[in-house]
C-alpha positions in Angstrom: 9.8 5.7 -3.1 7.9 3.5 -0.5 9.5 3.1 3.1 11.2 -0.5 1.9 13.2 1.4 -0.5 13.9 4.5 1.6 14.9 1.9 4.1 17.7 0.1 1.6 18.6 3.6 0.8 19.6 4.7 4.2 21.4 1.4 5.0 23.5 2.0 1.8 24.4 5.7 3.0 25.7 3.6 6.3 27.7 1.4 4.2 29.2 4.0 2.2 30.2 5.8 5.3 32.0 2.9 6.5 33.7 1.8 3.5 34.7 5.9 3.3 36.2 5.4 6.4 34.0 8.0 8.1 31.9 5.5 10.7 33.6 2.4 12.4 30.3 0.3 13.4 28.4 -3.0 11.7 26.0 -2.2 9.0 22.9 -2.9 10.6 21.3 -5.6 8.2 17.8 -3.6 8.5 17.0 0.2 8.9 14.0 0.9 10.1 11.6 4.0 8.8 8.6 5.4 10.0 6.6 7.9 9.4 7.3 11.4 10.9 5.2 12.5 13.5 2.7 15.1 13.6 4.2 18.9 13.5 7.7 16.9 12.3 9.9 17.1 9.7 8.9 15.9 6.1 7.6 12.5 5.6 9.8 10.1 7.0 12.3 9.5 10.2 14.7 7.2 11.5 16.5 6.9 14.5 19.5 4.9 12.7 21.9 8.0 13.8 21.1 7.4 17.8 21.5 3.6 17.6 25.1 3.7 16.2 26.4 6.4 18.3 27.6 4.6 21.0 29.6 1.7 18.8 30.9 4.4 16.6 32.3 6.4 19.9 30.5 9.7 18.6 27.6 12.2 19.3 24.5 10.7 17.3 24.7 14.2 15.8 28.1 13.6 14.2 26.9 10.8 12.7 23.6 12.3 11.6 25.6 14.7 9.5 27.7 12.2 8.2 25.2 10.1 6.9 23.0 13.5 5.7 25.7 14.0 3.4 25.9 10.8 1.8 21.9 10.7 1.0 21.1 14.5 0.0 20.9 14.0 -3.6 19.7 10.4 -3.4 17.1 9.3 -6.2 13.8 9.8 -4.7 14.8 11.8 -1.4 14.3 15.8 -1.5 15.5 16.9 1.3 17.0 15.3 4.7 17.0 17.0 7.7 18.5 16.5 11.1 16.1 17.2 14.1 16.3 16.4 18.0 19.5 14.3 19.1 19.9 13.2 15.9 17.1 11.8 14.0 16.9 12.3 10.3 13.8 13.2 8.6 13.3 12.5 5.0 11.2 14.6 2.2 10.4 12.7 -0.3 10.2 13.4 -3.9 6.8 13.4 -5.6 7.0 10.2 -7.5 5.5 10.6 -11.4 2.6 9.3 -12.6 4.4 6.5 -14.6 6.6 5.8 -11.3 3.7 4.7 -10.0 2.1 2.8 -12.9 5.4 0.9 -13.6 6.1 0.1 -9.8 2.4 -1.6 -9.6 3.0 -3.3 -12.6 6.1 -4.7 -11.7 4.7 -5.7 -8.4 1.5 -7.0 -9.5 -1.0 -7.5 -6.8 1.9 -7.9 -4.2 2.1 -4.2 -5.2 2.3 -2.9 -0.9 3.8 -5.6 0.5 7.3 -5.6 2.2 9.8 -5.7 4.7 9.0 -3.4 7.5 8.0 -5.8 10.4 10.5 -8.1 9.6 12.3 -9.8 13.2 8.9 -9.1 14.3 6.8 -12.2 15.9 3.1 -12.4 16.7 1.1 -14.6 18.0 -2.7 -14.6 18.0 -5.0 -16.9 20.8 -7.3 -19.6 18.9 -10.3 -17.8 17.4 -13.1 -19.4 19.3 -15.3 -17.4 17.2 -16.4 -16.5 13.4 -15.5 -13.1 13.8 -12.3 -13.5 15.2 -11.5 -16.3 13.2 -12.2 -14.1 9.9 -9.9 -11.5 11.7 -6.9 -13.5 12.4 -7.3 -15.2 9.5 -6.4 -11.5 7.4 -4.7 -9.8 10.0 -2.1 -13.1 9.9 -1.9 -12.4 5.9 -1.4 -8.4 6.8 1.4 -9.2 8.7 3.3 -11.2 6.9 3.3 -9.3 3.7 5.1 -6.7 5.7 7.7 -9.5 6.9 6.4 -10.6 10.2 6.2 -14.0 10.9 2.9 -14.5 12.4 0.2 -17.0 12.9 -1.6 -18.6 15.8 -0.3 -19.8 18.9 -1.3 -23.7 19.0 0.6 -24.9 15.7 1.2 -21.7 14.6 -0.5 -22.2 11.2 -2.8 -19.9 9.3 -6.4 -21.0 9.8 -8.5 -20.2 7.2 -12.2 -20.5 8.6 -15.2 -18.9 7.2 -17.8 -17.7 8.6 -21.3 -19.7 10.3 -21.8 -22.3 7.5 -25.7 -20.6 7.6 -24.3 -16.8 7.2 -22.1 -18.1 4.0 -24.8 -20.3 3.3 -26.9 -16.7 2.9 -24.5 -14.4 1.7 -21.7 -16.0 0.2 -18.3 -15.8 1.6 -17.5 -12.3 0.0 -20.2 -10.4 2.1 -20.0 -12.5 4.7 -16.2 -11.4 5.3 -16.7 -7.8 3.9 -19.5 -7.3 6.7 -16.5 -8.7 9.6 -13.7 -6.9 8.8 -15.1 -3.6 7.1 -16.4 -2.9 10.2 -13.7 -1.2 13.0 -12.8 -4.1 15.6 -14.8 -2.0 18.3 -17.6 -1.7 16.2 -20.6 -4.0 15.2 -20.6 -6.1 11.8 -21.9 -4.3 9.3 -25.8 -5.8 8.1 -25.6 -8.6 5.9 -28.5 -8.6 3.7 -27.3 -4.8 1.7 -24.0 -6.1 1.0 -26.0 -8.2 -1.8 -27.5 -5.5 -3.4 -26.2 -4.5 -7.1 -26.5 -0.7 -5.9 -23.8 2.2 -5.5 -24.8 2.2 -1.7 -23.6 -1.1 -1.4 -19.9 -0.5 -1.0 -18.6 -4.0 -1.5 -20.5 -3.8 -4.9 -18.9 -0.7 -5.6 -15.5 -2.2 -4.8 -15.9 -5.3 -7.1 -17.6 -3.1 -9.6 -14.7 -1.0 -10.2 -12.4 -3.5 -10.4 -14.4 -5.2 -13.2 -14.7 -1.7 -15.1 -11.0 -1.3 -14.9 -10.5 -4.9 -16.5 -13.1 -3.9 -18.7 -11.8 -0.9 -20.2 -8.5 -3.0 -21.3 -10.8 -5.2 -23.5 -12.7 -2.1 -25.1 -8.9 -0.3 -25.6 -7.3 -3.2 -27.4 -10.6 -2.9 -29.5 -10.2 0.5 -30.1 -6.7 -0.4 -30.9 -5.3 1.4 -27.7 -3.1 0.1 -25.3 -2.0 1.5 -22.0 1.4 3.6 -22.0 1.9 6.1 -19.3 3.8 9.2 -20.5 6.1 11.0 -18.8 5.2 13.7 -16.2 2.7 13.3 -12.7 0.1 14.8 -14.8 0.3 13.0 -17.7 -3.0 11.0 -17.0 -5.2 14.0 -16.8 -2.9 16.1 -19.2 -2.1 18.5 -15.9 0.7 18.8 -13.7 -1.5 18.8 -10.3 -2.0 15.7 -8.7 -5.1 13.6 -9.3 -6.5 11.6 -6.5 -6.7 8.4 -8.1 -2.7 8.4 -8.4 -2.7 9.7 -4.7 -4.9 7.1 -3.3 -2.7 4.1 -6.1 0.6 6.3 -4.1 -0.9 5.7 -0.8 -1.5 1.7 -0.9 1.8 0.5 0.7 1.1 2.8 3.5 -2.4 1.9 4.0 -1.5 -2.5 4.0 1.4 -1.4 6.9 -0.9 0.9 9.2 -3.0 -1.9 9.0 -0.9 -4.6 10.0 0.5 -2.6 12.5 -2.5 -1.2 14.1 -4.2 -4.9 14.0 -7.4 -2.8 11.4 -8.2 -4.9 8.2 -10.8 -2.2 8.2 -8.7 0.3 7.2 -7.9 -1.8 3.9 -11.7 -1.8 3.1 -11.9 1.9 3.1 -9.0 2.6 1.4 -10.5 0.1 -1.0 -13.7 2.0 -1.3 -11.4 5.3 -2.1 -9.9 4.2 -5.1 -13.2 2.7 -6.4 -14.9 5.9 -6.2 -12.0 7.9 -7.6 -11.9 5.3 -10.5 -15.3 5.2 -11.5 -15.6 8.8 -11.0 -12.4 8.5 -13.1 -13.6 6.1 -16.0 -15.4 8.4 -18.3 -12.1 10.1 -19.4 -9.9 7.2 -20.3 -11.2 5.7 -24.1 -12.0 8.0 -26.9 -15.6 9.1 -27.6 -17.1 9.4 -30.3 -15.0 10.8 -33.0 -12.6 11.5 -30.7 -8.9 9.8 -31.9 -6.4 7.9 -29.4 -3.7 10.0 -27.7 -0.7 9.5 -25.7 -3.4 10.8 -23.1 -6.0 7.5 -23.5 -3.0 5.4 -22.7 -2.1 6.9 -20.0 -5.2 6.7 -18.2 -5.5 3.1 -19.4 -2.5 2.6 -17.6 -3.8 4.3 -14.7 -6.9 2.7 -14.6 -5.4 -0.8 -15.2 -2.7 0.1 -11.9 -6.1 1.1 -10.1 -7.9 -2.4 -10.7 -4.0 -4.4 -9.3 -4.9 -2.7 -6.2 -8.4 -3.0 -5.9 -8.0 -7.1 -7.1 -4.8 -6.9 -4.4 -6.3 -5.4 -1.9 -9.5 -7.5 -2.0 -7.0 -10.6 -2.1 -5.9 -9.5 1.3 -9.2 -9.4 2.6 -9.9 -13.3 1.4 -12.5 -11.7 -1.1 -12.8 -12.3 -5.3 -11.9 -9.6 -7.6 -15.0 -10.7 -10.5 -13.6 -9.6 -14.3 -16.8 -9.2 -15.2 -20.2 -8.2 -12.9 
């Protein structure tokens, strides 16, 4: 369940109170959910309780536990819980492995975006420089795809300006926006010249690499005559129940793209970005048979897995203005 949907559930639990009869306020047309604070309850909050008190005439408690009892039992939500004045906290179910898999395939590379800053308006100054111009240029595209409307101040359209023509001219515009916005906005770009080396130290490399293994392995399966199919079950991947951390990272995306719209950090995409590389080329080995080995319901689900890892890595490069190369 990703915040947007926890989000629509929530507002439907304020709807269902109303037409029950048991609040008298609006249904707000937006819910908004963040992430619990350290030492809190579970995984989410929301403060929806507090902000219809005072139209519904009651203690934000009272309506707290009204709404508590029309989402306990929701699909997706473990647990709800009712801290403070009245804020509810939500646990969340662990979503399955072929939760996942279908909900970036339906997606696509939008898989992460959403609603969460929508009503929200920002503004950036002109970049005067190629630094910020590469910034604003992703930061506007972050913000959006969580539903802000954003852009810069004088017109208020999207630039899209690379680099110096000389550090393009050198690097090509890949590296030369990997080494701006990989690097945090307090820090100094990263050098230019490693980010065009075909080596496992050169992250960017690693990044584009993996995606082109992950497209790579869905030639080689249809040769073999397997195509990916995610079973049933969070282990089914790795044929064990415990977690893997490719799914994790895959799990973690949507939060990643809004902590780094919010916090104004493209970096934070970029090392998210090198996570799921490295889990998926540490992950590769496992998918296709070898050798004599036959297909299994296993191979296609880590096809499927592998294949949801390279819709991130290709969307996640997208929303750094950077190619996702089939083949390298």
């Amino acid at each position: 369940m990703t915040p947007a949907d926890l989000s629509l559930t929530v507002q439907h639990a304020v709807r269902r109170a109303v037409d029950d009869g048991a609040l008298r306020v609006d249904v707000p047309p937006r819910v908004k959910v963040e992430r619990a604070r350290p030492g809190g309850v579970g995984e989410y909050a929301s403060s929806v309780a507090l902000s219809l008190a005072r139209p519904a005439g009651r203690p934000a408690l009272d309506v707290a536990s009204v709404l508590k009892a029309r989402l306990e039992g929701a699909a997706g939500i473990l647990a709800v819980d009712i801290t403070g004045p009245g804020f509810l906290n939500f646990t969340l179910r662990p979503e399955s492995g072929a939760g996942l898999v279908r909900a970036v395939r339906a997606a696509g590379l939008a898989y992460g975006r959403g609603d969460a800053l929508a009503g929200q308006t920002v503004r950036f100054d002109p970049p005067s420089e190629a630094r910020a111009s590469v910034v604003v240029d992703c930061l506007t595209g972050l913000l959006r795809g969580q539903g802000a409307d954003a852009g810069v101040e004088a017109g208020g359209e999207r630039p899209y300006v690379h680099p110096g023509a000389d550090e393009t001219a050198l690097l090509g515009t890949d590296a030369a926006r990997w080494r701006l916005l990989r690097a945090a906005p307090h820090d100094r770009p990263l050098d230019g010249p490693p980010l065009l080396v075909r080596h496992e130290r050169n992250p960017l490399f690693r990044v584009q690499y993996a995606h082109s293994r992950a497209r790579r392995l869905l030639v080689n399966g249809a040769q073999l005559g397997v195509l990916p199919a995610y079973g049933t079950g969070a282990g089914a991947a790795h044929g064990t129940d415990a977690e893997d951390p490719l799914s994790a990272l895959l799990r973690d995306h949507p939060d990643v793209l809004l902590a780094a719209a919010r916090h104004r950090a493209p970096d934070r995409v970029a090392r998210h970005l090198e996570a799921v590389a490295d889990a998926l080329l540490g992950f590769q080995h496992t998918v296709l048979p070898l050798g004599d080995e036959k297909p299994s319901a296993a191979h296609r689900s880590r096809l499927a897995l592998a294949e949801a890892a390279g819709t991130v890595l290709a969307g996640g490069l997208s929303v750094l203005g950077i190619s996702a190369p089939d083949r390298i």
